[in-house]
C-alpha positions in Angstrom: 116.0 165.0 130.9 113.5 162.9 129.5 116.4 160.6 127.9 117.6 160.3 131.5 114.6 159.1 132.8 113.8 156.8 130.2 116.9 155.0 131.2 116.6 154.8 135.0 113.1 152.9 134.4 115.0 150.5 131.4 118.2 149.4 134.2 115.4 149.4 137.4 113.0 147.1 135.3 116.3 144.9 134.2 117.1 144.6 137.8 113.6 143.5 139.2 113.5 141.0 136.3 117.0 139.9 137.7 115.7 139.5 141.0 113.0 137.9 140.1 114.8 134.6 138.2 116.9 134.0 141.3 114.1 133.6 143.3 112.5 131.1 140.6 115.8 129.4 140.4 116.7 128.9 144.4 113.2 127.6 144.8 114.1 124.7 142.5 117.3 123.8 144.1 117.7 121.5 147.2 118.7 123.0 150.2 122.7 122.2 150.2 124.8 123.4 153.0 127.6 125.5 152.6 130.8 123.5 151.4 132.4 123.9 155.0 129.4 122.5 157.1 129.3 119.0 154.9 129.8 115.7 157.6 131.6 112.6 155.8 129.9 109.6 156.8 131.4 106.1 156.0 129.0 103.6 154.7 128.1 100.6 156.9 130.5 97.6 156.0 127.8 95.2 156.3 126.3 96.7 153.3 129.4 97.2 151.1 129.7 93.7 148.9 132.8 94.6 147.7 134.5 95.1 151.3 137.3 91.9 151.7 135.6 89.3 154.3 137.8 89.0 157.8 139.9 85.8 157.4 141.7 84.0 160.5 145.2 84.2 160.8 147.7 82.2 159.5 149.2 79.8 162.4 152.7 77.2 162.7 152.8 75.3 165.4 155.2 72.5 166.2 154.8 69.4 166.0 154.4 68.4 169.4 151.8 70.8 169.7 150.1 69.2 166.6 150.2 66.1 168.8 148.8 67.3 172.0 145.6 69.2 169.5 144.2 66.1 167.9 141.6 64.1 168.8 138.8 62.3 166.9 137.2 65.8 165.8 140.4 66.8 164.2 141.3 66.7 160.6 144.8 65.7 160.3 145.4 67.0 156.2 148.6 65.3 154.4 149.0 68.1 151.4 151.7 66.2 149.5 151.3 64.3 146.3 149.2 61.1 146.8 151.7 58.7 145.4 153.5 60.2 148.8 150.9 59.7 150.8 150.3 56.0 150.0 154.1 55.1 149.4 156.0 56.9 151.8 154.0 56.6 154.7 151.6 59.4 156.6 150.4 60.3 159.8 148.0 57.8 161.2 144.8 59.1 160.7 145.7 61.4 157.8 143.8 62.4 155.1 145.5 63.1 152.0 144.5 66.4 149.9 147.4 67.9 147.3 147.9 71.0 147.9 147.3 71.9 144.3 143.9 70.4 144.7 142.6 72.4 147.7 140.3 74.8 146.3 138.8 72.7 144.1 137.9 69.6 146.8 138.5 71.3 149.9 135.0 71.8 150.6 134.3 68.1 149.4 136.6 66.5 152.3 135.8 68.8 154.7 132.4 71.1 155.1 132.5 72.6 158.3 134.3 75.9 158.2 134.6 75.7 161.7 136.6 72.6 161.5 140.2 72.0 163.3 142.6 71.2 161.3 146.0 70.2 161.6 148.4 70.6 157.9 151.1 68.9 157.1 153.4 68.6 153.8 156.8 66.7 153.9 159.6 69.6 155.1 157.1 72.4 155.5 156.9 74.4 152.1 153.5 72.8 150.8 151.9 73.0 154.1 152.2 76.9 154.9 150.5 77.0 150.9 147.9 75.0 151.9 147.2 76.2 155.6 146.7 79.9 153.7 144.5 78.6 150.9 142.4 77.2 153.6 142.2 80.2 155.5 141.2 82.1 152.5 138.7 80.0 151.3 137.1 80.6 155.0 138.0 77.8 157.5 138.8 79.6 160.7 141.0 77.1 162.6 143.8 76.0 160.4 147.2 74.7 162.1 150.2 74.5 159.7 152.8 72.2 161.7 155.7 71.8 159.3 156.6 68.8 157.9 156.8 64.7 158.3 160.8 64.9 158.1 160.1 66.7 161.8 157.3 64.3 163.0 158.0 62.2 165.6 155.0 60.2 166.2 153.5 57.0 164.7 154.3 57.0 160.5 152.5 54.3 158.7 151.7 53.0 155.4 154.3 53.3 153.9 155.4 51.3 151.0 157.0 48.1 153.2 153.9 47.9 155.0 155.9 48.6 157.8 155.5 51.3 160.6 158.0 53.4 160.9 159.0 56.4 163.2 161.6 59.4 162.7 164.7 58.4 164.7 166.3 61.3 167.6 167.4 58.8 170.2 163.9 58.9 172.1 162.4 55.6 174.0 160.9 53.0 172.0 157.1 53.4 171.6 155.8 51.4 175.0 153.8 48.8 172.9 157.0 47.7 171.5 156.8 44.4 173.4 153.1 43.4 175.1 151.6 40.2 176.7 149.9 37.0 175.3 147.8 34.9 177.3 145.5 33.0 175.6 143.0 29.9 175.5 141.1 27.8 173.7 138.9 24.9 174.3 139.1 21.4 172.1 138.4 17.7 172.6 140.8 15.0 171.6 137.9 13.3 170.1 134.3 12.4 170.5 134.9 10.1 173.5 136.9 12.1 175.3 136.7 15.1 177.8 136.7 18.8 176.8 140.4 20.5 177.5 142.1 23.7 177.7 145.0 25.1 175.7 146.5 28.0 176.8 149.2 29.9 175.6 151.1 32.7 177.5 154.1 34.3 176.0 154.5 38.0 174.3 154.1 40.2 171.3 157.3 41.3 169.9 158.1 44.3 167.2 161.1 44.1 165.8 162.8 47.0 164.2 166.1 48.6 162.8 166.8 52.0 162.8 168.6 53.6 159.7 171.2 56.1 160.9 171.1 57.8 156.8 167.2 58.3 156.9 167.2 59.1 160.8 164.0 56.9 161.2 163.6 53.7 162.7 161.5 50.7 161.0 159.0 48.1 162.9 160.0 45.6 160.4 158.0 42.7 161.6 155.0 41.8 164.2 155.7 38.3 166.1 154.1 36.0 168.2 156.4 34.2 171.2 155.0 31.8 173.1 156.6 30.9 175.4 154.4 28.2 177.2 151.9 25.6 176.3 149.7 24.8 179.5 147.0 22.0 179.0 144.5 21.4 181.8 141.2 19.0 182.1 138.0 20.2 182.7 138.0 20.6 186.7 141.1 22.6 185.8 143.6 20.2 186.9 146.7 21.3 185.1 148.0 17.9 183.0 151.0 19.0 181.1 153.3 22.1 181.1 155.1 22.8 177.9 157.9 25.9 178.3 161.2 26.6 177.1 159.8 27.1 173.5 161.5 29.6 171.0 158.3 30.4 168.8 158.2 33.8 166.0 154.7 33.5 164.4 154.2 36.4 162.3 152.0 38.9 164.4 149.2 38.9 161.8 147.9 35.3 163.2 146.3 36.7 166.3 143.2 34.8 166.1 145.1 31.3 166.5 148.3 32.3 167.1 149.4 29.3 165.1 147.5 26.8 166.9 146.8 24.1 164.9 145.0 20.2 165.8 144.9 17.2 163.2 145.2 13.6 163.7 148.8 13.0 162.1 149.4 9.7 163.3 145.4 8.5 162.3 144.9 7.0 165.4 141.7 8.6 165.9 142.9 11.3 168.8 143.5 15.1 167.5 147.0 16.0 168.1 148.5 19.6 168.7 150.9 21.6 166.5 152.1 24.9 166.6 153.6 27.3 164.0 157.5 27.9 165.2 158.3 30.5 162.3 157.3 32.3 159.7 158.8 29.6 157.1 162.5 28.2 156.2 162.6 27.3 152.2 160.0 28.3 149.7 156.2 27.4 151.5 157.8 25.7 154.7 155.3 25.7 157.3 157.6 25.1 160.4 155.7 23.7 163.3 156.3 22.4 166.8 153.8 18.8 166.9 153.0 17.0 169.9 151.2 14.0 169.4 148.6 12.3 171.9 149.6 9.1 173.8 146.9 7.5 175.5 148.5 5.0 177.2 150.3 8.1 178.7 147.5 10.0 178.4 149.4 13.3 177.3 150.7 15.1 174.5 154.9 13.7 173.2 156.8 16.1 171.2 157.5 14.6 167.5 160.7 15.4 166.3 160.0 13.9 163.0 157.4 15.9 161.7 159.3 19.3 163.1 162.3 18.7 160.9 160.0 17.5 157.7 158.1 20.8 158.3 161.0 22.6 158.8 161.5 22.3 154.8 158.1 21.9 153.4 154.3 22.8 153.8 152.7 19.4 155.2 149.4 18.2 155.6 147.1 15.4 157.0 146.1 13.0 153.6 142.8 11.3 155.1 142.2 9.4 152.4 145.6 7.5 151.9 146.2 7.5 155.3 150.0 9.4 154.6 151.6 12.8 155.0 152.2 15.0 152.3 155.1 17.8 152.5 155.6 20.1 149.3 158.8 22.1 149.3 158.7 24.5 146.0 161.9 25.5 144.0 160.6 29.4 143.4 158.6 29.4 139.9 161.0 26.5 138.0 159.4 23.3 139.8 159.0 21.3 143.5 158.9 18.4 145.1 155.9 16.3 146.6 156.5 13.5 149.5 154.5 11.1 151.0 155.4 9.6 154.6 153.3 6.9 156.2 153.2 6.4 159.9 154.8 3.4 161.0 155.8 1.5 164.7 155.6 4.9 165.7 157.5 6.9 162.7 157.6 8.5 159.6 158.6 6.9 156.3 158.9 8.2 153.1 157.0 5.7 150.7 156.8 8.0 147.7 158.2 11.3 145.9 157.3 13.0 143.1 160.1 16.2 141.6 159.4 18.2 138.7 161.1 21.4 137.2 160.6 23.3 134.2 164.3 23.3 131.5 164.6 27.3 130.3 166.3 26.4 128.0 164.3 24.0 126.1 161.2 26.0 126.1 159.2 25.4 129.3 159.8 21.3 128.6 158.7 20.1 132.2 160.5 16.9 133.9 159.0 14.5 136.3 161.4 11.9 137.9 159.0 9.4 140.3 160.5 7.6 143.4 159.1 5.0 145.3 160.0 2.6 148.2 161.3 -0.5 147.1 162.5 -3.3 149.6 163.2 -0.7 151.9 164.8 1.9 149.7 163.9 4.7 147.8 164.5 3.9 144.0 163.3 6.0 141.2 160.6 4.1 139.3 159.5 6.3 136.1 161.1 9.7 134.7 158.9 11.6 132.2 159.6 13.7 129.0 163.4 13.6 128.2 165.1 16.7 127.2 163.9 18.2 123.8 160.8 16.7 123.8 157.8 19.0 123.1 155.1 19.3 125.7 153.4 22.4 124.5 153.0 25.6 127.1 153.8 25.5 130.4 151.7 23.7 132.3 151.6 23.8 136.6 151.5 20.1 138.2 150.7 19.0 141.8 150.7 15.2 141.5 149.0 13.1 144.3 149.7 9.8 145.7 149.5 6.6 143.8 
């Protein structure tokens, strides 16, 4: 019995002691919910770094839609190569960044995330690469609108320094042919009156289209007048010149081959005007009308039109003569001299030199002069095989 008892009181102290731990070891514990009651809660994205930033879509456009975008704020990007950009011809306006160079310099040609911008590659491959690198290094409005084999707007720079534009039967760009009317003020000489010059006529590009590359070329840039109208100072209109057939190359537009020299020296500036854009090696071809003041008007010389026709010329003031220099490419030239007499032009002296190949750059000079009324060749210099040293340039003057 005693045994018994012994052993209730051992188990009811084990239990108490029992108890008693738990009660230590729940105080120490935070007070968790049961498993079923917990609430997931997402973090805020705005404080999770490693959350992907929202990027702006990825847009193609056409073309034509590219065209009715820009404007001065818009950056028109050419992603092909460079040696593209400046050979082939670009957009006007274009800025050229490879597309394998965009993450590098993006940011260093353009800084504004915000920024339109319009892409373009040549048929469309390196442009949708490059419109998506943009977008994910963060710029917002990115166009991709193909490539320049589908442009049909302006193309320029290209390696003829010609203007060019892709070719689908469409008008002609309305600038194509535009108006000249122009003036300008001179004096015959000291004595004289102030007059007017003006010349009217039109702007003309030229172009050819090419049926295998589909495009269509502005191959040149010309200047026709048409009329030459000289009037006093009151305005009183003294002489009318039309009819004339004048192609001045388009880049002369500040005096649209206006020229005035006294090429008869009789002390009154006379008029000439550049009729082409040259016939041999350096020919200056001009239309000349020279002052006649017992007529008190301008006279058309013939002469000096066909003489420029060939050659460069130019007023000699100190002998009094005209020299015209026609060049034979890189091997040589020739050099006249024409003096103005009872009312023409007379060749009084020539100088010809050319270079023999074949005897190692040995130069030749054969002289001509007028003799009782006939040109005669007076001196030759430095027969064949004769050593001059190097090659040497010569522009010999008048005697």
């Amino acid at each position: 019995m005693r045994k018994t008892v012994i052993i209730i009181l051992l188990l009811l102290s084990l239990l108490m002691l029992v108890s008693s731990h738990s009660e230590i070891v729940s105080s120490t514990l935070p007070n968790i919910p049961p498993t079923n009651t917990i609430a997931a809660k997402t973090p805020d994205s705005s404080q999770r770094a490693d959350l992907p930033k929202k990027h702006a879509e990825y847009r193609k456009i056409t073309p034509q839609e590219a065209q009715a975008i820009m404007s001065d704020s818009t950056v028109i990007l050419d992603v092909r190569t460079r040696a593209e950009y400046n050979h082939e011809g670009h957009v006007a306006n274009a800025v050229s960044l490879p597309h394998d160079e965009i993450k590098e310099n993006a940011q260093t040609v353009i800084n504004d995330l915000g920024q339109t911008i319009l892409v373009y590659g040549q048929i469309g491959c390196w442009s949708e690469l490059a419109a998506k690198a943009l977008i994910q290094l963060g710029y917002m409005d990115v166009y991709d609108f193909g490539g320049l084999d589908e442009w049909t707007g302006e193309i320029v720079g290209n390696w003829l320094h010609q203007s060019y534009f892709n070719y689908f039967g469409d008008p002609l760009p309305p600038d194509i042919v535009t108006a000249i009317d122009v003036t300008t003020v001179f004096k015959i000489n000291d004595e004289t009156q102030e007059y007017s010059i003006r010349l009217t006529g039109r702007n003309v590009k030229s172009y050819g289209v090419s049926h295998h590359d589909a495009k269509y070329y502005i191959m040149h840039n010309r200047n026709q007048i048409e009329t030459v109208t000289i009037t006093d100072s009151s305005g009183v209109v003294l002489q009318e010149i039309d009819g004339l057939i004048i192609g001045s190359p388009g880049y002369d537009n500040i005096t649209y081959g206006l020229s005035f020299d006294d090429w008869n020296f009789d002390g009154y500036l006379d008029i000439g005007l550049r009729s082409a854009d040259g016939g041999t090696m350096r020919a200056d071809p001009h239309y000349y009308w020279l002052w006649d003041n017992s007529l008190e008007q301008f006279v058309e010389n013939k002469e000096l039109m066909d003489i420029s026709d060939v050659s460069t010329i130019s007023v000699e003031p100190e002998t009094s003569m005209i020299s015209a220099y026609t060049g034979y490419s890189w091997e040589g030239g020739r050099t006249r001299f024409f003096e103005y007499m009872d009312g023409h032009y007379v060749l009084v002296f020539s100088v010809e030199w050319f270079h023999e190949l074949e005897h190692d750059w040995h130069p030749r000079l054969i002289i001509e002069e007028l003799v009782d009324g006939v040109m005669s060749i007076t001196e030759r210099f430095l027969e064949p095989g004769e050593d001059v040293g190097p090659k040497t340039s010569v522009r010999p003057s008048p005697p």
